[in-house]
SERO-4910 file (N, C-alpha, C, O; in steps of 0.05 Angstrom, whole numbers):
BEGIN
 pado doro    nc1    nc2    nc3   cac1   cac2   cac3    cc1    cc2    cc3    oc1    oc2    oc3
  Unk    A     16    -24      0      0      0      0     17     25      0     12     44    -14
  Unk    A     37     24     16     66     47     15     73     50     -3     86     70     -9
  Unk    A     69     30    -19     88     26    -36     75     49    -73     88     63    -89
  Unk    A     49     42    -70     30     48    -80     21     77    -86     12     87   -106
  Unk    A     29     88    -52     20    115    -53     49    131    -60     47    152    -73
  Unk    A     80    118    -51    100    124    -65     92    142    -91     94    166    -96
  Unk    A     82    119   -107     90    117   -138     67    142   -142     71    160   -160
  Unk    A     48    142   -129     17    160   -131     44    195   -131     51    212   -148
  Unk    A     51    191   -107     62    215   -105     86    224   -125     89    247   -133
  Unk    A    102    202   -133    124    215   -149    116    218   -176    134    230   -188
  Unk    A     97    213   -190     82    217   -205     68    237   -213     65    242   -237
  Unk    A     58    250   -196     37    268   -194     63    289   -186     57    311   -193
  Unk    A     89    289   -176    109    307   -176    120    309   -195    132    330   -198
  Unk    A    123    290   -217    134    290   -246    108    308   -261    114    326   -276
  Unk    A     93    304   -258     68    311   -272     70    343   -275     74    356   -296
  Unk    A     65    354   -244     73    384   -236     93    399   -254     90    417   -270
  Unk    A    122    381   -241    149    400   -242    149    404   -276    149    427   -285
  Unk    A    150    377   -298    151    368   -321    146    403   -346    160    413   -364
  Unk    A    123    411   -336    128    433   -351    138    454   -350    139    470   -369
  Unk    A    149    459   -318    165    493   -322    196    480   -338    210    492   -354
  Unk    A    200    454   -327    234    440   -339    232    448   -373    252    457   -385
  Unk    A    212    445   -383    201    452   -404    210    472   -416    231    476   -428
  Unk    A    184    490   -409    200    527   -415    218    530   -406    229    550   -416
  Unk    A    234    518   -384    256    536   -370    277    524   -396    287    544   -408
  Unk    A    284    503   -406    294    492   -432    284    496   -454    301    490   -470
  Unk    A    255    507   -472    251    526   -480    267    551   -490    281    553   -510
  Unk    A    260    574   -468    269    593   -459    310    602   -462    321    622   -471
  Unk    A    320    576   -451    345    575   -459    347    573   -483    354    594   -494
  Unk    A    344    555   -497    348    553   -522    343    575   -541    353    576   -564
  Unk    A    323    597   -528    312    608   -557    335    632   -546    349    641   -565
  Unk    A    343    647   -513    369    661   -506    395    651   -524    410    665   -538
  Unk    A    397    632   -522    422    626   -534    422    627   -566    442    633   -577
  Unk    A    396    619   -583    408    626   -608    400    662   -608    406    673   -629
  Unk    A    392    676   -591    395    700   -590    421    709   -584    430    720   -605
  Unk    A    435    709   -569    458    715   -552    476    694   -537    477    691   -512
  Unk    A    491    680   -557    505    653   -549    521    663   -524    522    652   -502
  Unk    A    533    683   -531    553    692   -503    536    699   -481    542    688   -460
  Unk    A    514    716   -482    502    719   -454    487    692   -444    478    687   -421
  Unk    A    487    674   -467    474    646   -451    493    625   -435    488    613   -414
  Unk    A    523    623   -455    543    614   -443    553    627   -416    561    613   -398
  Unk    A    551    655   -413    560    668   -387    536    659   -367    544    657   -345
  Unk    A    510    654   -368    494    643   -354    494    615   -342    487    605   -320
  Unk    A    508    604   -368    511    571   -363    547    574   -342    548    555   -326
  Unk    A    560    584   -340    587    589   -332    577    586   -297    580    570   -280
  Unk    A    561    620   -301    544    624   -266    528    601   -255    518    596   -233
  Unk    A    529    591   -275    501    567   -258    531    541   -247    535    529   -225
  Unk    A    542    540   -265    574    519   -260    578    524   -235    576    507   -218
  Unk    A    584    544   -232    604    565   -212    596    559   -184    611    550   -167
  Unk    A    559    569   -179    550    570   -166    537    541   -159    525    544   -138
  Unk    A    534    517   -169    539    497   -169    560    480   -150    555    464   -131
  Unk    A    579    488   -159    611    482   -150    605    497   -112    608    486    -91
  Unk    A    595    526   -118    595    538    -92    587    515    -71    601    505    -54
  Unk    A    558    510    -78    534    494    -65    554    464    -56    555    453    -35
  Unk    A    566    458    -79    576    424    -74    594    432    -49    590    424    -26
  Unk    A    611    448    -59    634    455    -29    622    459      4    635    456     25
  Unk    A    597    467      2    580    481     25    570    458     34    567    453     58
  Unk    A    562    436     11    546    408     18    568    393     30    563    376     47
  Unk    A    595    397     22    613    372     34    623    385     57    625    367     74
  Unk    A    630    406     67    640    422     85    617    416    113    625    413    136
  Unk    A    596    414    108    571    417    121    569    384    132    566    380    156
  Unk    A    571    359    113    575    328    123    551    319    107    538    299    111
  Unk    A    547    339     85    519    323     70    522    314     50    501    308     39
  Unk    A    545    308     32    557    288     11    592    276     24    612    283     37
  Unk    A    575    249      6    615    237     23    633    247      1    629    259    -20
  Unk    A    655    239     15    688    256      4    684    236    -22    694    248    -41
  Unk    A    677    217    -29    672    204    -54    664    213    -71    679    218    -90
  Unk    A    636    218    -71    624    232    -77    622    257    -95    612    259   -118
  Unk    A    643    286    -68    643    303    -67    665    306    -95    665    326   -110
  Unk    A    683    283    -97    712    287   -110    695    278   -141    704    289   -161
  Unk    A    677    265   -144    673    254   -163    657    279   -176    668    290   -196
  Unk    A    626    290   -164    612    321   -168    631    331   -178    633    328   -202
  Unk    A    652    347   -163    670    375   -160    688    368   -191    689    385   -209
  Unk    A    700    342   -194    715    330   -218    690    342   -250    697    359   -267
  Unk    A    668    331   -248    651    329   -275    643    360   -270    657    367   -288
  Unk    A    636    377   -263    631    395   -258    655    427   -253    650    451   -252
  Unk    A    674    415   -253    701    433   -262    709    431   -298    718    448   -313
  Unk    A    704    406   -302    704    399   -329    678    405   -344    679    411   -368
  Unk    A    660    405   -334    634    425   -352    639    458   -351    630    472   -369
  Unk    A    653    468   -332    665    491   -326    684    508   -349    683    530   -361
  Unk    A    704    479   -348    727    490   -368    718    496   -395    724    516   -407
  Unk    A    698    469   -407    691    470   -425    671    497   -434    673    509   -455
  Unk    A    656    501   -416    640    529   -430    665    558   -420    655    581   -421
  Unk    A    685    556   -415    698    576   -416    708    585   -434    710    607   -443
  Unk    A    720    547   -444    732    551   -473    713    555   -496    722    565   -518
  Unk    A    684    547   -492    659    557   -517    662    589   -512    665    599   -534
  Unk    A    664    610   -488    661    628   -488    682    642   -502    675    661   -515
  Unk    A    707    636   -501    720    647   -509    726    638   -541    742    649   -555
  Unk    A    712    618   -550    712    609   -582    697    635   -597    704    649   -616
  Unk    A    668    634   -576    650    650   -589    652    682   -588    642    695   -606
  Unk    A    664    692   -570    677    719   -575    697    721   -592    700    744   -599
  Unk    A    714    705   -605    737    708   -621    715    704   -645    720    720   -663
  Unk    A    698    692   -651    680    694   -673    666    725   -670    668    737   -692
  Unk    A    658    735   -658    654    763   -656    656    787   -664    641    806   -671
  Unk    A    695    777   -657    710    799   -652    718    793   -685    731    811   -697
  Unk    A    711    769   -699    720    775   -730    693    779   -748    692    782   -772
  Unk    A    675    777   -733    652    786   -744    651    813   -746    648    823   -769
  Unk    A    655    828   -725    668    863   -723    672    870   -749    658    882   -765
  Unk    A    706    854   -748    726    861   -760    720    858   -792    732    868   -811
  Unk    A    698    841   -791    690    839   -827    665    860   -839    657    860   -862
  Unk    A    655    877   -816    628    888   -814    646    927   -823    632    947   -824
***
């Protein structure tokens, strides 16, 4: 019967959350083919502040050092990577300028 109302509930919470995940991915998508750089500097802050949160969660005793090393690892590396998109896509820019 627990078991039952489980599934009743996570369901009916997929059901809810399912469409702001939506527009909020939506919404990005249509920012970024507007303004790839102001979407990449968004995606950078969300990294960043991410990383903040994981450090606060392991400092605090609420992820193990396992864990914590494994998060902080994939998540420095999603980091680097949109640093290096940001700085691809300003050098595209800055020769878009230069041809304008």
């Amino acid at each position: 019967m627990t078991a039952l109302f489980t599934a009743i509930v996570i369901v009916s919470i997929v059901i809810i959350v399912l469409p702001f995940y939506k527009n909020t991915h939506k919404e990005f998508l249509h920012e970024e083919a507007i303004d790839p750089i102001a979407a990449l500097m968004q995606k950078k802050e969300n990294l960043l502040q991410s990383m903040r949160e994981l450090d606060f969660d392991f400092e605090t005793g609420k992820i193990s050092a396992q864990d914590y090393k494994e998060l902080r690892a994939t998540t420095q590396a999603q980091t680097v990577q949109v640093l290096k998109d940001i700085e691809q896509a300003q050098m595209r820019w800055q020769e878009m300028e230069k041809q304008c």
